[in-house]
N, C-alpha and C positions, 0 to 999 in steps of 0.2 A: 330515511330507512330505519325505521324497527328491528332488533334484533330479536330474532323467539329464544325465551330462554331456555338454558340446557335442563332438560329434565334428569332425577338422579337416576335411573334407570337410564338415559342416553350416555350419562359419567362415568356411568359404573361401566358400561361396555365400551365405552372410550378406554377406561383405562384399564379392562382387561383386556384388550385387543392389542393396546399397547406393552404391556406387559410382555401377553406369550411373543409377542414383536423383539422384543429385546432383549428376554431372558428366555426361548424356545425350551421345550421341553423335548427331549427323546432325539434331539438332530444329530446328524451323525448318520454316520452307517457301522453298521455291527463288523467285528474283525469276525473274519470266516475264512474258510481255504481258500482256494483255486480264484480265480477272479479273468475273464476272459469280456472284452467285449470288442464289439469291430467297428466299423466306419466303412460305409461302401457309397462309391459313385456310378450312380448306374445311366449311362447313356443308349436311347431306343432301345431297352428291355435287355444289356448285357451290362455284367459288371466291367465297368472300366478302367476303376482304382477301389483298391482295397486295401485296409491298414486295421491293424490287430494292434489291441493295449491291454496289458492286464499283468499280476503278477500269480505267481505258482510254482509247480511242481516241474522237472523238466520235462515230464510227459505233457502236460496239459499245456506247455506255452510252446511244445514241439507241435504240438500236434493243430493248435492254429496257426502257426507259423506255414506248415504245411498245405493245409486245408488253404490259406490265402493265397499261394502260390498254385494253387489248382483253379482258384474260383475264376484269378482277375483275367478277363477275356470273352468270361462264359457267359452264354444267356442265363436270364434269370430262372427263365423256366428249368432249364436243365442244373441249375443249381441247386432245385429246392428239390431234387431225386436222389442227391448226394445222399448217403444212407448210412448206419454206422459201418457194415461190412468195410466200406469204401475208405471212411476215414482210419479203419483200426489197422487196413492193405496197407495207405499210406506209413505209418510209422514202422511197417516193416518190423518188427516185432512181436513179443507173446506179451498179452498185457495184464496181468492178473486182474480176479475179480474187485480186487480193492482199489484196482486204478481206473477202472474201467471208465466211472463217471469222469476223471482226469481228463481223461484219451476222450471222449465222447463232448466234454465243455462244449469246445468250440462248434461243433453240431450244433447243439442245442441253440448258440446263437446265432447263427447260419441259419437256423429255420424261422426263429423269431423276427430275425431281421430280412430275409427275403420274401416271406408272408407279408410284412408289414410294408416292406419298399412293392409291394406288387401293385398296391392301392396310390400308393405315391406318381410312381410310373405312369400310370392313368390319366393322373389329372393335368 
């Protein structure tokens, strides 16, 4: 058996693949506010178990704390209706405009994630 040899254009992209391999550039994630994401088990088209992680304000990690204690049980269909009116009811409070996107986080992933488990469900 012959071996072909390595051309320096195969070398050079050998070692810079290796490279960004072991010295990555930009990894990481950016420190930013609020931080919400969830975990949901969905059995025949209802949430069945749901778990919230994230760290934040104590509106924004109230406010999926709550929101998950509404969802686990619910069809999915009837979860993705959830609305902001509904989540802003839940905290039972006035919530300024500066908190608003706070109070509303956990929405935001609530809809990402049950559009995206709809497709799931399916298969």
């Amino acid at each position: 058996m012959s071996s072909k040899p390595v051309s320096a254009d195969d070398q050079f992209y050998r070692e810079y693949i290796l490279d960004h391999y072991k010295n990555p550039r930009n990894y990481g994630r950016l420190e930013h506010g609020d931080v919400v994401g969830m975990d949901f088990r969905v059995k025949d088209g209802v949430i069945d178990d749901i778990r919230f992680h994230g760290r934040g304000c104590a509106i924004s990690q109230a406010s999926a704390s709550l929101l998950t204690e509404r969802l686990k049980g619910m069809p999915l269909d009837d979860a993705k209706k959830i609305n902001k009116d509904d989540v802003l009811g839940e905290l039972g409070i006035e919530i300024s405009p500066a908190r608003i996107k706070c109070a509303l986080l956990s929405l935001k992933v609530l809809k990402v994630g049950a559009y995206g488990l709809a497709g799931d469900d399916e298969e």
